[in-house]
Structures are given as structure tokens and as C-alpha cells.
N, C-alpha and C positions, 0 to 999 in steps of 0.2 A: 075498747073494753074486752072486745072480744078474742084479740090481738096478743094479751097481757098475757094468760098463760103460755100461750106458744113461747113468747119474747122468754119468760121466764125459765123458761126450763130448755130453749135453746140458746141465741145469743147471751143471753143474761149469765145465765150458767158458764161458757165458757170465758163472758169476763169475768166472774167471779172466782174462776178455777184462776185465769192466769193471773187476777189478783194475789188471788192464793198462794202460788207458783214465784211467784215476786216477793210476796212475804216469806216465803219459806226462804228462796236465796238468798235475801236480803239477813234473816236471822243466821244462815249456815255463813254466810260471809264475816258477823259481829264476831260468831263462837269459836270459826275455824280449826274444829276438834282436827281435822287432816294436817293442818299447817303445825303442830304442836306434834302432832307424831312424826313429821318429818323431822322433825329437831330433836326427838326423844334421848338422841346420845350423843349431843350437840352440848359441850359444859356451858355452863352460866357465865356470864362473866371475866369468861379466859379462865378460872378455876381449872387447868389439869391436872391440879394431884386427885388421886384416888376419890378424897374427901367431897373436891369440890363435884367431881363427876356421879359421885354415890347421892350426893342430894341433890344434883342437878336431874336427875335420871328420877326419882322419886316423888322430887317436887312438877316436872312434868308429868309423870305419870297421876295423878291425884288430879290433873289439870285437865288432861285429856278424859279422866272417867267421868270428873265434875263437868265437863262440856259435851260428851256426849249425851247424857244423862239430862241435860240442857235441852239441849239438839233436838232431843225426843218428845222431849212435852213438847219445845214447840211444835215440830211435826203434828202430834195430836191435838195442840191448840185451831194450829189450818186447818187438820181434818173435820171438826168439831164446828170451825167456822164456814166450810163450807155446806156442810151439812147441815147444818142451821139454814143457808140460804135455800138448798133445796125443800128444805120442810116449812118453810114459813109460810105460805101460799095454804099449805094443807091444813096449818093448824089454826090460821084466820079461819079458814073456811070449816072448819070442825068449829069451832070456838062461837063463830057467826050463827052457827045454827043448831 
């Protein structure tokens, strides 16, 4: 019992972080805003005329703000859930008394 805080806020924490850290790659790998901007001037479809390249460029770019924009919550989602895990202990113990 005595144990529990220590565990918490050292081993605990740092599985929680590389949980965290797993979560987040694991989301940056679904969204892969980087993989989309290496294709940014890459046509759709074989599309080379002008047209097909003007909305291939467009529609990726819409793709890439839509998934960075993604990207970011989640980012804040891990931050928020880690943070959570470090305050839970504190607010048992505020709540408890």
C-alpha cells in the first residue's frame, strides 16, 4: 500500500507515457498527414493534363490540412490522457477527504 504511490508516479507513469507514445504513433501512422504531402504534386489517377493535376493538388491539399488538424486533437487527446493518469491518485485523495 505503501508502495502504490511510488509505483504510480514512477514505473506506472512511464508505462503510461509509452502507452501514450504507442497511441500517438499508432494514430500518426492511420492519418499519415507526411505520406500525402510527399505526393502533394503527384496526379491522381494518371490525370496529366493541367485539370487533372489542378484538383489532384487541391484535393490533396484539403487532405493534408483535414489530417493535420486530425493529427492535433489526437496529440491533445494522449496529452489529456496522460494527464489524467498522473492526477487521478491526487484527486481520489482530495475527493476521499
Amino acid at each position: 500500500m505503501f508502495y502504490f504511490p511510488l509505483w504510480w508516479y514512477t514505473k506506472g507513469a512511464v508505462h503510461a507515457l509509452r502507452w501514450c507514445l504507442n497511441l500517438l504513433k499508432r494514430g500518426n501512422e492511420n492519418l499519415a498527414p507526411s505520406l500525402w504531402l510527399q505526393n502533394l504534386f503527384v496526379p491522381m489517377f494518371g490525370q496529366f493534363d493541367w485539370q487533372g493535376r489542378v484538383l489532384s493538388f487541391l484535393m490533396r491539399l484539403v487532405q493534408i490540412l483535414a489530417r493535420t488538424v486530425a493529427l492535433a486533437v489526437w496529440i491533445g487527446l494522449c496529452l489529456i490522457l496522460f494527464l489524467s493518469w498522473l492526477a487521478l491518485p491526487i484527486l481520489v485523495v482530495y475527493y476521499a477527504i
